[in-house]
PDB file of N, CA, C and O in Angstrom:
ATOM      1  N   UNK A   1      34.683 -93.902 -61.797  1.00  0.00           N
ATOM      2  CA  UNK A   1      36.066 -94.278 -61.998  1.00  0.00           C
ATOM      3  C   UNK A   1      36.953 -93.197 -61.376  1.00  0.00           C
ATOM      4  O   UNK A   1      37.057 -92.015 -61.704  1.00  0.00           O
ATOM      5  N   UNK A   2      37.607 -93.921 -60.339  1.00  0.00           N
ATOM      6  CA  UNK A   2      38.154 -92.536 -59.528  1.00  0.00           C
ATOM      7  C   UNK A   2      40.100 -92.278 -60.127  1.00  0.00           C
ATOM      8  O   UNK A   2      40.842 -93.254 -60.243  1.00  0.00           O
ATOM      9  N   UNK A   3      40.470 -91.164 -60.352  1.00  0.00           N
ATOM     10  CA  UNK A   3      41.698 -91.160 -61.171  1.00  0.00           C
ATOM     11  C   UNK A   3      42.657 -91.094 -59.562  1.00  0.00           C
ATOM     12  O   UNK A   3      42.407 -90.576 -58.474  1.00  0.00           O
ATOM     13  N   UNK A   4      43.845 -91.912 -60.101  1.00  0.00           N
ATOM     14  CA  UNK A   4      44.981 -91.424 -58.858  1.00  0.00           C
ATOM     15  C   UNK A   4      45.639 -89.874 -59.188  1.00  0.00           C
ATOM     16  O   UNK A   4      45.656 -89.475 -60.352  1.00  0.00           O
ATOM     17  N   UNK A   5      46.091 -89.172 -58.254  1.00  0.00           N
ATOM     18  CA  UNK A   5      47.120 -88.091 -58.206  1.00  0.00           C
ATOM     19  C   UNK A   5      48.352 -88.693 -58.955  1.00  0.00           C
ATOM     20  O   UNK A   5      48.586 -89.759 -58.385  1.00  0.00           O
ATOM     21  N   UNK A   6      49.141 -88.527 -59.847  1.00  0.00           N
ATOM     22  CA  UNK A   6      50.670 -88.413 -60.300  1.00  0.00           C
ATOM     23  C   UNK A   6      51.289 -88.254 -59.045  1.00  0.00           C
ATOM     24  O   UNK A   6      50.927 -87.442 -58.194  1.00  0.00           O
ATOM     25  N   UNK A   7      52.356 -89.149 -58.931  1.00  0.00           N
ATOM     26  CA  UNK A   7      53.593 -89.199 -57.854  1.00  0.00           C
ATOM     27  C   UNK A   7      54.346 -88.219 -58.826  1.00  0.00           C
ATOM     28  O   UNK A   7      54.500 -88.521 -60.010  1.00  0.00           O
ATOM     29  N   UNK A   8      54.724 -87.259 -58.399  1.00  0.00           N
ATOM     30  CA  UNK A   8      55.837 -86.574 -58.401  1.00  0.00           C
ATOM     31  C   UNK A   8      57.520 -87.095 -58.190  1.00  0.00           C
ATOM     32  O   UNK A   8      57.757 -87.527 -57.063  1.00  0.00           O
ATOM     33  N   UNK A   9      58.363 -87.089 -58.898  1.00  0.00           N
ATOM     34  CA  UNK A   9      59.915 -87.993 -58.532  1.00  0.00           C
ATOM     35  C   UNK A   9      60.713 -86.681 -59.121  1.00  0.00           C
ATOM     36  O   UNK A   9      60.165 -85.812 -59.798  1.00  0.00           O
ATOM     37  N   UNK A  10      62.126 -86.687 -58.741  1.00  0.00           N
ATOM     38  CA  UNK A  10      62.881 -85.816 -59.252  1.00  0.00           C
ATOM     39  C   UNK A  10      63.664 -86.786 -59.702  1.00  0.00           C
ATOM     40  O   UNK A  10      63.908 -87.889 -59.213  1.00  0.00           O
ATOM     41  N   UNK A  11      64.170 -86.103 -61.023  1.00  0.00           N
ATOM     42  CA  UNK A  11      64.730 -86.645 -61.887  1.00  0.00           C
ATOM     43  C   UNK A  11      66.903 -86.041 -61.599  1.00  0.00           C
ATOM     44  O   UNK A  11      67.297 -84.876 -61.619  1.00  0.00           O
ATOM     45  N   UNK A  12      67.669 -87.129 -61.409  1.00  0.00           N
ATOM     46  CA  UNK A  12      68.844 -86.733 -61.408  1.00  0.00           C
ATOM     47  C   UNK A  12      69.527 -86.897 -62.813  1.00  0.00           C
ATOM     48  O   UNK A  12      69.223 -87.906 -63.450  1.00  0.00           O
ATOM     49  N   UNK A  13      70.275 -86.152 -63.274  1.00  0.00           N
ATOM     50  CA  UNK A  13      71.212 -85.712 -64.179  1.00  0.00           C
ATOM     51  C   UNK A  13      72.166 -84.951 -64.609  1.00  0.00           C
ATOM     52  O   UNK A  13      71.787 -83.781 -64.580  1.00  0.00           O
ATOM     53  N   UNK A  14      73.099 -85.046 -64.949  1.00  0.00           N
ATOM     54  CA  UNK A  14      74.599 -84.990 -64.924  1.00  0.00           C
ATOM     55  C   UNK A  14      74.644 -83.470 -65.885  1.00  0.00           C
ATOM     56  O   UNK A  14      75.745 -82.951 -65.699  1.00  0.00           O
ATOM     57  N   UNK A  15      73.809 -82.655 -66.807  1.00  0.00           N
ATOM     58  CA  UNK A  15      73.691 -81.656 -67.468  1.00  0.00           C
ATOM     59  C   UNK A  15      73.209 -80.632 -66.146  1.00  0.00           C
ATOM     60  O   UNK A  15      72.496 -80.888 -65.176  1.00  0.00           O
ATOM     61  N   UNK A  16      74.016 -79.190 -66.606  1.00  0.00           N
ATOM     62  CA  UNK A  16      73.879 -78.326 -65.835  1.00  0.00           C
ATOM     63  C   UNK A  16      72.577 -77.688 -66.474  1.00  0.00           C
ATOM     64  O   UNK A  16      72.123 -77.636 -67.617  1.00  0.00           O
ATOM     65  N   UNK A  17      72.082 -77.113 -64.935  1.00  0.00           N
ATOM     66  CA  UNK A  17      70.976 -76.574 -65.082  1.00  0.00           C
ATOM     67  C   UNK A  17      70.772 -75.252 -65.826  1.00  0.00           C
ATOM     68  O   UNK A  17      69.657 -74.904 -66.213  1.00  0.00           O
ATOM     69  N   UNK A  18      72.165 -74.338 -66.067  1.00  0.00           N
ATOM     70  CA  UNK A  18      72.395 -72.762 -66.544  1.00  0.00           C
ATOM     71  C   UNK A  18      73.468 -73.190 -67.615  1.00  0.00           C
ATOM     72  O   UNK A  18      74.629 -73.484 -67.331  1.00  0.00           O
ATOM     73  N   UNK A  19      72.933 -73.188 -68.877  1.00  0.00           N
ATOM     74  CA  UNK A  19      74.517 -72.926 -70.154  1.00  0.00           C
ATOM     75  C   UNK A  19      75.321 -72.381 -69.718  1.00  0.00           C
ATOM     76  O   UNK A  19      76.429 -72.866 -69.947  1.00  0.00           O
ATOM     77  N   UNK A  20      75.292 -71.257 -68.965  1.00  0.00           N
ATOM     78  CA  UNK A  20      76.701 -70.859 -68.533  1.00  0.00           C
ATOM     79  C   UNK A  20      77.844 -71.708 -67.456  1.00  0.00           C
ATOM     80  O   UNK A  20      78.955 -71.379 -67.041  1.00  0.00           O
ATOM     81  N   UNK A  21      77.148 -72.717 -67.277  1.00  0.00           N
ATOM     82  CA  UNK A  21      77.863 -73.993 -66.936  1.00  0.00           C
ATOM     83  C   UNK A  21      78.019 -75.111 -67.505  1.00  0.00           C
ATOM     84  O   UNK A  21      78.046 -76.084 -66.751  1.00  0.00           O
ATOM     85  N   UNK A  22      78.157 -75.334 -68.859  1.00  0.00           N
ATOM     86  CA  UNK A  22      78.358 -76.345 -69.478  1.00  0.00           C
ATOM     87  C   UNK A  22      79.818 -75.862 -69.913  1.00  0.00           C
ATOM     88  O   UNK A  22      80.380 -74.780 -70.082  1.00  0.00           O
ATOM     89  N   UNK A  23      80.189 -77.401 -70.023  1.00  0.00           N
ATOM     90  CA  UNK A  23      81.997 -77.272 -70.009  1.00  0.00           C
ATOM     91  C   UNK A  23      82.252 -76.345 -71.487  1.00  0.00           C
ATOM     92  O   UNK A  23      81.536 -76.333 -72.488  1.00  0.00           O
ATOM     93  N   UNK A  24      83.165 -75.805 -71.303  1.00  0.00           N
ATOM     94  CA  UNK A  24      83.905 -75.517 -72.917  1.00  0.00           C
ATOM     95  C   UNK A  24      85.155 -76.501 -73.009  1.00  0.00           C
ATOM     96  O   UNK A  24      85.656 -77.071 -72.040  1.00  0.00           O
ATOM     97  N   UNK A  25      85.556 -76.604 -74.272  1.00  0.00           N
ATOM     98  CA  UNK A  25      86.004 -77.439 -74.798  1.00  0.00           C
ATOM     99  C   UNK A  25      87.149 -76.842 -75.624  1.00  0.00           C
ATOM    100  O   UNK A  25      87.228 -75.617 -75.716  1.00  0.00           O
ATOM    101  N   UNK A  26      88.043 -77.640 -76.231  1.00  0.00           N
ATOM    102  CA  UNK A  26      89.191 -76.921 -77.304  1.00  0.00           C
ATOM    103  C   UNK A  26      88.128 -76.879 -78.363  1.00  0.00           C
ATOM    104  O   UNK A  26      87.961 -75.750 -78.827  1.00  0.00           O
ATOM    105  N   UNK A  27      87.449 -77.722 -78.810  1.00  0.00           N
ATOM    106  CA  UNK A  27      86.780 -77.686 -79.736  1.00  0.00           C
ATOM    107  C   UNK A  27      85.850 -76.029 -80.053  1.00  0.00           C
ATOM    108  O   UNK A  27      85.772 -75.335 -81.067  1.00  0.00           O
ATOM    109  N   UNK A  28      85.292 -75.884 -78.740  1.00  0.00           N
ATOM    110  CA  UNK A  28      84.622 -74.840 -78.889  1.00  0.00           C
ATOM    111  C   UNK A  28      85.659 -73.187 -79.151  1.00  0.00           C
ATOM    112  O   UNK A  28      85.534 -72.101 -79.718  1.00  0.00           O
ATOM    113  N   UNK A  29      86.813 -74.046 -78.185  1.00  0.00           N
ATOM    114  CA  UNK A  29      87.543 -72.246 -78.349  1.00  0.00           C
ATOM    115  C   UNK A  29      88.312 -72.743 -80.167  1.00  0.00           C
ATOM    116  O   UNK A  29      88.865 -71.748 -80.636  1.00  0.00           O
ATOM    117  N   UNK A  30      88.392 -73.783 -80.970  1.00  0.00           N
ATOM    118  CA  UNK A  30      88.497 -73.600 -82.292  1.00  0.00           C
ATOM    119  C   UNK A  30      87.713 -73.219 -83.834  1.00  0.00           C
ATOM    120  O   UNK A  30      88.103 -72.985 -84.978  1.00  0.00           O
ATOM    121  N   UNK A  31      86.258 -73.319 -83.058  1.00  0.00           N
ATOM    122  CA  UNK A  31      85.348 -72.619 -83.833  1.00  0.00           C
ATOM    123  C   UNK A  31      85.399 -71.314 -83.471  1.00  0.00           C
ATOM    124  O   UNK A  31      84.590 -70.611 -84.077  1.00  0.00           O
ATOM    125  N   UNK A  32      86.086 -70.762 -82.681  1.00  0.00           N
ATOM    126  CA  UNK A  32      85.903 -69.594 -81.962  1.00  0.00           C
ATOM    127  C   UNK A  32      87.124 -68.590 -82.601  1.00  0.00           C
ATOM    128  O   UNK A  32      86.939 -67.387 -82.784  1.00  0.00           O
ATOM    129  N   UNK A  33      88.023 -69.081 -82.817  1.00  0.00           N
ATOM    130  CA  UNK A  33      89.293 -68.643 -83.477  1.00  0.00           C
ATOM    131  C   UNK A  33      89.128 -68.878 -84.957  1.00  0.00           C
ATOM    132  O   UNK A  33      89.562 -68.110 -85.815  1.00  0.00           O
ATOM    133  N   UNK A  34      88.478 -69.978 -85.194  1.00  0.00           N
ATOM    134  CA  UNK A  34      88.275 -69.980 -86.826  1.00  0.00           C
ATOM    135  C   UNK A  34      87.539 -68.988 -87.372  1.00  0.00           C
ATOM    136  O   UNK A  34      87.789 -68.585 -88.508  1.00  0.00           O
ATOM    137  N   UNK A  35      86.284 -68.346 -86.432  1.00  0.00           N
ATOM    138  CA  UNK A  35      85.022 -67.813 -86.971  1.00  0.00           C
ATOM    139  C   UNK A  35      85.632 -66.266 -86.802  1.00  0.00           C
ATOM    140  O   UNK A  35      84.993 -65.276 -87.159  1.00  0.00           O
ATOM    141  N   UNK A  36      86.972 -66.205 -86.200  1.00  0.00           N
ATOM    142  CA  UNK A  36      87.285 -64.908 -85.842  1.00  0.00           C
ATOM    143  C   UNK A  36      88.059 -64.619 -87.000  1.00  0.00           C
ATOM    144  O   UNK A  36      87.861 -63.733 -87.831  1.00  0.00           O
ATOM    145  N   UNK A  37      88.940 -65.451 -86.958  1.00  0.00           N
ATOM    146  CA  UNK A  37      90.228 -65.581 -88.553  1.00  0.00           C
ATOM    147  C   UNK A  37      89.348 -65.249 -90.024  1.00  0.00           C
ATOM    148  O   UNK A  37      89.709 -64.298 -90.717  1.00  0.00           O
ATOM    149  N   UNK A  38      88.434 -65.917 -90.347  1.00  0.00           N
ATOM    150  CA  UNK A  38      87.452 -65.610 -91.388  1.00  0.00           C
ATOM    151  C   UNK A  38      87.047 -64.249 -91.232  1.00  0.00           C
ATOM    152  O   UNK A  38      86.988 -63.415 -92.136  1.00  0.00           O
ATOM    153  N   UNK A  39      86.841 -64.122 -90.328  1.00  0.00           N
ATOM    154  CA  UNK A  39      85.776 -62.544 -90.186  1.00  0.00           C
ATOM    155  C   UNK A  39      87.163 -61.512 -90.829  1.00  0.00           C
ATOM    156  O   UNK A  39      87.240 -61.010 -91.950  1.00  0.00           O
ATOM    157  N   UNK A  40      88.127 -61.430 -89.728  1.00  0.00           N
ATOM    158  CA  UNK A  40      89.281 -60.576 -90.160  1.00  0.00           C
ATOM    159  C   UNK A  40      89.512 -60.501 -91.136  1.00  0.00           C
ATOM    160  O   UNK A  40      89.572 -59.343 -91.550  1.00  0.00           O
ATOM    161  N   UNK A  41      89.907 -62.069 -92.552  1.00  0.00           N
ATOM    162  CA  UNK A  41      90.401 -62.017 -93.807  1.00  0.00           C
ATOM    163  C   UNK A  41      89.677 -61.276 -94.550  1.00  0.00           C
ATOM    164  O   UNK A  41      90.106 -60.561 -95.456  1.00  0.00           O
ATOM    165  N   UNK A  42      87.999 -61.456 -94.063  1.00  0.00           N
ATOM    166  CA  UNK A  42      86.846 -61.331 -95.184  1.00  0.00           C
ATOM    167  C   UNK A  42      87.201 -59.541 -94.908  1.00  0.00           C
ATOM    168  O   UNK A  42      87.255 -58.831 -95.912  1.00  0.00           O
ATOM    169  N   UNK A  43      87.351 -59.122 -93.995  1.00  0.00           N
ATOM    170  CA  UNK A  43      87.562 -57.545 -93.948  1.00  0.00           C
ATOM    171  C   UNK A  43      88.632 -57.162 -94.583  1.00  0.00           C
ATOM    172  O   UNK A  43      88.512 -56.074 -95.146  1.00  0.00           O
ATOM    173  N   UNK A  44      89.564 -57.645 -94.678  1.00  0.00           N
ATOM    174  CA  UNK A  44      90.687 -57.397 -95.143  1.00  0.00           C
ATOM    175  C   UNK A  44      90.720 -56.904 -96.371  1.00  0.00           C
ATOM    176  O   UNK A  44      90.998 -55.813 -96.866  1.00  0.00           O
ATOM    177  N   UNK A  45      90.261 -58.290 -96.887  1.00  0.00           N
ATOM    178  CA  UNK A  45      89.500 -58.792 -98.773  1.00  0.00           C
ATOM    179  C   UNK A  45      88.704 -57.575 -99.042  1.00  0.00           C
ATOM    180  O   UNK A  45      88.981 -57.065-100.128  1.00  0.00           O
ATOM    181  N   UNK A  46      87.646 -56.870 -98.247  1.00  0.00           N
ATOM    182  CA  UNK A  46      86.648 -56.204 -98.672  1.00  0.00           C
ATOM    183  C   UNK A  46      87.206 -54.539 -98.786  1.00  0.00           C
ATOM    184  O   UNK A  46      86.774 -53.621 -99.484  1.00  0.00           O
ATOM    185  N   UNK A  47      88.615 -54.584 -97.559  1.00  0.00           N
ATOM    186  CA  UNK A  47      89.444 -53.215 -97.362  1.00  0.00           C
ATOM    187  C   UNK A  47      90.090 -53.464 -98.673  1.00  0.00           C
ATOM    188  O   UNK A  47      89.735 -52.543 -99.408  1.00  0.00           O
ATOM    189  N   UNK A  48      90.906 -54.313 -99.338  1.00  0.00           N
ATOM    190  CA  UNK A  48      91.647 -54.263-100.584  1.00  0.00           C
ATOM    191  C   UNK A  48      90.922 -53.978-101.500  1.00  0.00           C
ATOM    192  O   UNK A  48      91.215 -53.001-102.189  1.00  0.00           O
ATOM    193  N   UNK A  49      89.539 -54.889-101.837  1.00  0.00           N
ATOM    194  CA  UNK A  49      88.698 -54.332-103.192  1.00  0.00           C
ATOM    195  C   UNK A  49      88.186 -52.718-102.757  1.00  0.00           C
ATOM    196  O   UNK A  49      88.322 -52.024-103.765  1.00  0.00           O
ATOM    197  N   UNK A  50      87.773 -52.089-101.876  1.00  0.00           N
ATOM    198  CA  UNK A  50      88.049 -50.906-101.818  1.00  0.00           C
ATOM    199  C   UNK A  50      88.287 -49.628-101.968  1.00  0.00           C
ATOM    200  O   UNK A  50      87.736 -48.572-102.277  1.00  0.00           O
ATOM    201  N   UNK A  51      90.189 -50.474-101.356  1.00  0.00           N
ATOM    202  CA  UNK A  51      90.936 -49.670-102.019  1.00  0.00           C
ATOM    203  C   UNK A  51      91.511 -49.674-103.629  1.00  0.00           C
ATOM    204  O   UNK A  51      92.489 -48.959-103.846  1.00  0.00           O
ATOM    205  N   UNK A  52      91.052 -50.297-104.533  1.00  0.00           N
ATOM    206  CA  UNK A  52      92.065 -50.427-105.520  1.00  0.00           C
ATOM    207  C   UNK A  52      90.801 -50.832-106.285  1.00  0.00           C
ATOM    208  O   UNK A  52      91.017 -51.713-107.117  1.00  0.00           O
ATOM    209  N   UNK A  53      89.038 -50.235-106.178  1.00  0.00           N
ATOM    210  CA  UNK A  53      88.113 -50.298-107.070  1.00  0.00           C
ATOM    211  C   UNK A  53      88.184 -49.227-108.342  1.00  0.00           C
ATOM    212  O   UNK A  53      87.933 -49.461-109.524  1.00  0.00           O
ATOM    213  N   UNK A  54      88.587 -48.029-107.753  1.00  0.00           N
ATOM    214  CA  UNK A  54      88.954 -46.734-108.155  1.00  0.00           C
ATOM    215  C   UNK A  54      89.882 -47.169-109.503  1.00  0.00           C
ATOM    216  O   UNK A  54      89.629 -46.887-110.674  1.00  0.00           O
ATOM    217  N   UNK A  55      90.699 -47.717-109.134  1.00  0.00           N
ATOM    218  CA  UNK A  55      92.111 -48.081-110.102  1.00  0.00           C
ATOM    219  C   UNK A  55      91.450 -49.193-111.114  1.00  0.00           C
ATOM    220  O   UNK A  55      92.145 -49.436-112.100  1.00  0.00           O
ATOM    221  N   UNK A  56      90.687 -49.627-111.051  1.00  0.00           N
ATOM    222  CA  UNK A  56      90.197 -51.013-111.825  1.00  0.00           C
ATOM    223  C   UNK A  56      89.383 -50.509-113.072  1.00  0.00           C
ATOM    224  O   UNK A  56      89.381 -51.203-114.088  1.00  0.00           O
ATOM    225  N   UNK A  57      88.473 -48.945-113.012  1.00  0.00           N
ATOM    226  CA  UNK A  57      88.136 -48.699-113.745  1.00  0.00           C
ATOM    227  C   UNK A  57      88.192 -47.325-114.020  1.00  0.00           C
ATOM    228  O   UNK A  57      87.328 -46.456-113.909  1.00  0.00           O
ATOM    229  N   UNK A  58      89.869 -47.257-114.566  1.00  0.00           N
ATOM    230  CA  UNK A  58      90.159 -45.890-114.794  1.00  0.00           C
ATOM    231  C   UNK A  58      90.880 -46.533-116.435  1.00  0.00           C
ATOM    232  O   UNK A  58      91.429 -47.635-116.427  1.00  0.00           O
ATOM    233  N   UNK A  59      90.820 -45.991-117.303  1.00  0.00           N
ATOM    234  CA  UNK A  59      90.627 -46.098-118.962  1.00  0.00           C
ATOM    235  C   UNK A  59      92.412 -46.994-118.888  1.00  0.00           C
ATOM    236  O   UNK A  59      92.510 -47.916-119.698  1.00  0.00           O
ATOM    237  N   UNK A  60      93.426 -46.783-118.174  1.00  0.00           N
ATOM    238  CA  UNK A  60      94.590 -47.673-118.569  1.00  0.00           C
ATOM    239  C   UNK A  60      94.873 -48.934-117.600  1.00  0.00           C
ATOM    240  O   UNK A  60      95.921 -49.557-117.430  1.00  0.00           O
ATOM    241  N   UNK A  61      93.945 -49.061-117.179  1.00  0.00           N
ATOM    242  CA  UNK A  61      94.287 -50.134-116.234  1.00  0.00           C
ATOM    243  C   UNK A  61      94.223 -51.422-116.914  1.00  0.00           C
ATOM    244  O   UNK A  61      93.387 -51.633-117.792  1.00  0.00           O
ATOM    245  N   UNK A  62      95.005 -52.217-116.571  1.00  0.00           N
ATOM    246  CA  UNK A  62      94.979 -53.551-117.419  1.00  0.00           C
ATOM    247  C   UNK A  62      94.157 -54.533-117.677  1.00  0.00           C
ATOM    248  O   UNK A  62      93.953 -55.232-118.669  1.00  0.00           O
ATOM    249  N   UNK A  63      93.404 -54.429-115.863  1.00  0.00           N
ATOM    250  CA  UNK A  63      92.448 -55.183-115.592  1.00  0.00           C
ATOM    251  C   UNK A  63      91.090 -54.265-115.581  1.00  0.00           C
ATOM    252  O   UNK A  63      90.337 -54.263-114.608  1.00  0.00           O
ATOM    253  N   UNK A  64      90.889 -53.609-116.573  1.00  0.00           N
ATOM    254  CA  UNK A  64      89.762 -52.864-116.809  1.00  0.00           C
ATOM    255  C   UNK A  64      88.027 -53.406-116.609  1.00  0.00           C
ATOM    256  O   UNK A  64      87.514 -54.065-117.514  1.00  0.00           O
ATOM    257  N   UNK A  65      87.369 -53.111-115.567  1.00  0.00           N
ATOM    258  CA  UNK A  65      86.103 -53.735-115.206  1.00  0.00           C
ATOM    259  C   UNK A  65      85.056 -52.425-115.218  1.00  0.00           C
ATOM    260  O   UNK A  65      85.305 -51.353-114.667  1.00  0.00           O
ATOM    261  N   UNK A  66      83.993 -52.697-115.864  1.00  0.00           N
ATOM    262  CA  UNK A  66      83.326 -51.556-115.932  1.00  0.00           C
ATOM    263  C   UNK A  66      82.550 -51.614-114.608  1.00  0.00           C
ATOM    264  O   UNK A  66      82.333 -52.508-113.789  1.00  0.00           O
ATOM    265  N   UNK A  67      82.134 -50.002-114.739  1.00  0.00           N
ATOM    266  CA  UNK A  67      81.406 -50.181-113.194  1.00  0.00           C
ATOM    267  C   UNK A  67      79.999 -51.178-112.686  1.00  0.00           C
ATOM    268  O   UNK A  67      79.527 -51.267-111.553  1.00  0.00           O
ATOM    269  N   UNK A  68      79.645 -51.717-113.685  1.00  0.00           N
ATOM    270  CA  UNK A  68      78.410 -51.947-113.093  1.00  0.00           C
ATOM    271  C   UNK A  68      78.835 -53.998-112.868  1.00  0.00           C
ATOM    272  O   UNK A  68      78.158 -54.990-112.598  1.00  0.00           O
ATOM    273  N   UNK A  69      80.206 -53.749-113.155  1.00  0.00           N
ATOM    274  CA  UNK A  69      81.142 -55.513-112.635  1.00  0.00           C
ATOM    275  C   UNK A  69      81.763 -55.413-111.581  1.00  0.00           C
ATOM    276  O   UNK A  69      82.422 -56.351-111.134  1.00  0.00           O
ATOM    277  N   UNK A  70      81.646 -54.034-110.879  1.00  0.00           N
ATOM    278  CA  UNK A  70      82.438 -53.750-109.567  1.00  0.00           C
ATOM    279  C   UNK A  70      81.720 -54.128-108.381  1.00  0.00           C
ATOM    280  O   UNK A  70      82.061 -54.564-107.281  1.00  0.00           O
ATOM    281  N   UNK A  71      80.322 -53.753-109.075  1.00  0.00           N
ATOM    282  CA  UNK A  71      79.403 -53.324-107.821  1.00  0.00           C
ATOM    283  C   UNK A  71      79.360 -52.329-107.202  1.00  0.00           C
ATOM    284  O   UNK A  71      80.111 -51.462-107.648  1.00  0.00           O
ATOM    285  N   UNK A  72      78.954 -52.133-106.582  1.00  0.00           N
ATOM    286  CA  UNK A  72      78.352 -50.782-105.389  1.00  0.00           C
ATOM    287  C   UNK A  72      79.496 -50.416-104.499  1.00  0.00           C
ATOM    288  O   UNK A  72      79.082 -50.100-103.384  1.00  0.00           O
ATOM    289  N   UNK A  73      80.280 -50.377-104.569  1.00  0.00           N
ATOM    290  CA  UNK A  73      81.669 -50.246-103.853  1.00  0.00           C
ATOM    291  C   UNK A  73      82.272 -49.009-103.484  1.00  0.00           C
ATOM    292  O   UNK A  73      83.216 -48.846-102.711  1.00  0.00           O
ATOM    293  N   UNK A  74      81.432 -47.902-104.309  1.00  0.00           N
ATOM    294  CA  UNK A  74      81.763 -46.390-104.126  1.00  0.00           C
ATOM    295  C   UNK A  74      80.718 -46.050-103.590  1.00  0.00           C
ATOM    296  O   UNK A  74      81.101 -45.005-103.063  1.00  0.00           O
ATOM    297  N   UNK A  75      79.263 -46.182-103.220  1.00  0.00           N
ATOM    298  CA  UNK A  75      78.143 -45.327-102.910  1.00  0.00           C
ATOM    299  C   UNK A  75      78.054 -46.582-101.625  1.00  0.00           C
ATOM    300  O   UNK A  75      77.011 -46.614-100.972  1.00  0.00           O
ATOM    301  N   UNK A  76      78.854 -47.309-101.388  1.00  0.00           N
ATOM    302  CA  UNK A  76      78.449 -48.278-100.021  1.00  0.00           C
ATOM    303  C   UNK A  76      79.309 -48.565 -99.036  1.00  0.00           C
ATOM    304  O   UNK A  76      79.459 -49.725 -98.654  1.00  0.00           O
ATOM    305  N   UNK A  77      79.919 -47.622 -98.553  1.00  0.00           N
ATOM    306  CA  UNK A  77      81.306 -48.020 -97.957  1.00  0.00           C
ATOM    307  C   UNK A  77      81.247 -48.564 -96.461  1.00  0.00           C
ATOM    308  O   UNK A  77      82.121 -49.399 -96.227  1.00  0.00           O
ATOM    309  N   UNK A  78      80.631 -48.346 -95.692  1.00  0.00           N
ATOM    310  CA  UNK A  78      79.559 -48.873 -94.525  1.00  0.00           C
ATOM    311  C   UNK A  78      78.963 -50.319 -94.434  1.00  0.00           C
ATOM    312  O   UNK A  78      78.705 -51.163 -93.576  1.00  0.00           O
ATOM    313  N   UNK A  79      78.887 -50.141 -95.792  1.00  0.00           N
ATOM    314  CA  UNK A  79      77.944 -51.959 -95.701  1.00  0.00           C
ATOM    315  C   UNK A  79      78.919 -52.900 -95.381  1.00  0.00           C
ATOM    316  O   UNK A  79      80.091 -52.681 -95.685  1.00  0.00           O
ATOM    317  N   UNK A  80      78.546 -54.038 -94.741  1.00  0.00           N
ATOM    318  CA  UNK A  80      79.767 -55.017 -94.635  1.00  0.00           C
ATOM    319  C   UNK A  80      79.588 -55.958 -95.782  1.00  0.00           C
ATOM    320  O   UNK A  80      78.584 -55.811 -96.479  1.00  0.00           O
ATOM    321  N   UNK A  81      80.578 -57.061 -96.108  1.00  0.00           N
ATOM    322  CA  UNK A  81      80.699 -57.649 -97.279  1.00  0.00           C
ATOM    323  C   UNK A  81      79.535 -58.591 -97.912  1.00  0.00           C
ATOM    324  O   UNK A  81      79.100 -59.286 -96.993  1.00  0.00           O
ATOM    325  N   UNK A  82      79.111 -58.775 -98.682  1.00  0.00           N
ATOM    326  CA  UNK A  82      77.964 -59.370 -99.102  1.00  0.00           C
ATOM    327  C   UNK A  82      76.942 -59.048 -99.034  1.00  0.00           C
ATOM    328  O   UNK A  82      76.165 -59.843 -99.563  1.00  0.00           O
ATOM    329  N   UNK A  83      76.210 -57.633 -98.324  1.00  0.00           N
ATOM    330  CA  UNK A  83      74.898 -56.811 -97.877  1.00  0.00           C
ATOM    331  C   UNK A  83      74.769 -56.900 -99.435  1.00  0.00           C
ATOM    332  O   UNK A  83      73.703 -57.423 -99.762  1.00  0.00           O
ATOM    333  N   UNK A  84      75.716 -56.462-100.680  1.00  0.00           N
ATOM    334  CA  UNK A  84      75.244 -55.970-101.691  1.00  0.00           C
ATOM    335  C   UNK A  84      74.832 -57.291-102.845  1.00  0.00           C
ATOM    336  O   UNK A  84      74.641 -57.165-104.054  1.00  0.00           O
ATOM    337  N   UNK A  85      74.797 -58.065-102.338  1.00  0.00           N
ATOM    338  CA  UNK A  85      74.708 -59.063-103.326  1.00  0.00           C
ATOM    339  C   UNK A  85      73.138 -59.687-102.748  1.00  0.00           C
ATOM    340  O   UNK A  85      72.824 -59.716-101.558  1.00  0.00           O
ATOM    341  N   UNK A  86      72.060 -60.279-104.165  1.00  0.00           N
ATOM    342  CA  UNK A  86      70.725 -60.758-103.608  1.00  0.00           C
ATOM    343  C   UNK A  86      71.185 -62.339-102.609  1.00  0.00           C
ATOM    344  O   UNK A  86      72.018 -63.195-102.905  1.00  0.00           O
ATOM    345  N   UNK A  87      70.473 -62.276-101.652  1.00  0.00           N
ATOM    346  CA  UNK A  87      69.968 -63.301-100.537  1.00  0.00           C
ATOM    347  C   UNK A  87      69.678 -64.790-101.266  1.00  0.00           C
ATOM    348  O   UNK A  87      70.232 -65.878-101.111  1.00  0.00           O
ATOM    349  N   UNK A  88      68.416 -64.304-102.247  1.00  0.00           N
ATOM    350  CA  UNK A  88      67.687 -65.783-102.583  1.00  0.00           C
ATOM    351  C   UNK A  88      67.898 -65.650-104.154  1.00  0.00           C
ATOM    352  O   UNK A  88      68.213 -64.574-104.663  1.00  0.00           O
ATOM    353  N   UNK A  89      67.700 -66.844-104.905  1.00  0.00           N
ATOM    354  CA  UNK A  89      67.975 -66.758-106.484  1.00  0.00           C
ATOM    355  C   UNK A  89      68.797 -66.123-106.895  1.00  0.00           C
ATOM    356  O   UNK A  89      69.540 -65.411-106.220  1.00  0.00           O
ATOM    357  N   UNK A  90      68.832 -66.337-108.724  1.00  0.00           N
ATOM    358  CA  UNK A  90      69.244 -65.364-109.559  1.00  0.00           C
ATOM    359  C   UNK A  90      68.162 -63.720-109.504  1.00  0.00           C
ATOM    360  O   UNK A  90      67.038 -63.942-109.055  1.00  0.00           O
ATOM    361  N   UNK A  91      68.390 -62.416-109.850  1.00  0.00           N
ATOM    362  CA  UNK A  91      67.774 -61.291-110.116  1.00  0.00           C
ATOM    363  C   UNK A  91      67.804 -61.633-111.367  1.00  0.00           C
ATOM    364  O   UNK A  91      67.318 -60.891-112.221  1.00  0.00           O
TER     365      UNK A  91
END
C-alpha cells in the first residue's frame, strides 16, 4: 500500500503574523488607563493608611485599633498593598 506525499498549500489570512502588529483599539488604551487609575488610588490608599497607622493606635484616638487590627504596617513599608494578607483560605 503505497502512501501519497501531503500537498503542501499556504494558507491566506487577514491576522498579523507579529502581535506587535495587531491593531490597538480605544478599548485597549481603556483598560490601559483604568488599570493605571486603580494602581495610583490603591497607592494612594496604602500612602494614607501609612501615614495615619501611628495615630490609630495611640491611647486617645477615637478610632482606637489595636495593633495586631492594623497589620504589619510599621515593620513593612516596602511591601506593596496586599503582600501582607494570606493568598488562599482563611489562616
Amino acid at each position: 500500500m503505497a502512501h501519497e506525499a501531503p500537498t503542501l498549500r499556504t494558507i491566506e489570512t487577514a491576522i498579523p503574523a507579529r502581535m506587535d502588529r495587531l491593531p490597538w483599539s480605544r478599548w485597549h488604551w481603556m483598560v490601559v488607563i483604568g488599570l493605571g487609575t486603580v494602581w495610583i488610588l490603591d497607592g494612594l490608599a496604602v500612602t494614607i493608611v501609612g501615614a495615619i497607622g501611628g495615630r490609630l493606635t495611640e491611647s486617645g484616638s477615637t478610632a482606637h485599633a489595636p495593633r495586631f487590627e492594623r497589620g504589619a504596617t510599621d515593620e513593612m513599608p516596602d511591601v506593596p498593598a496586599g503582600a501582607d494578607r494570606p493568598t488562599g483560605g482563611e489562616r
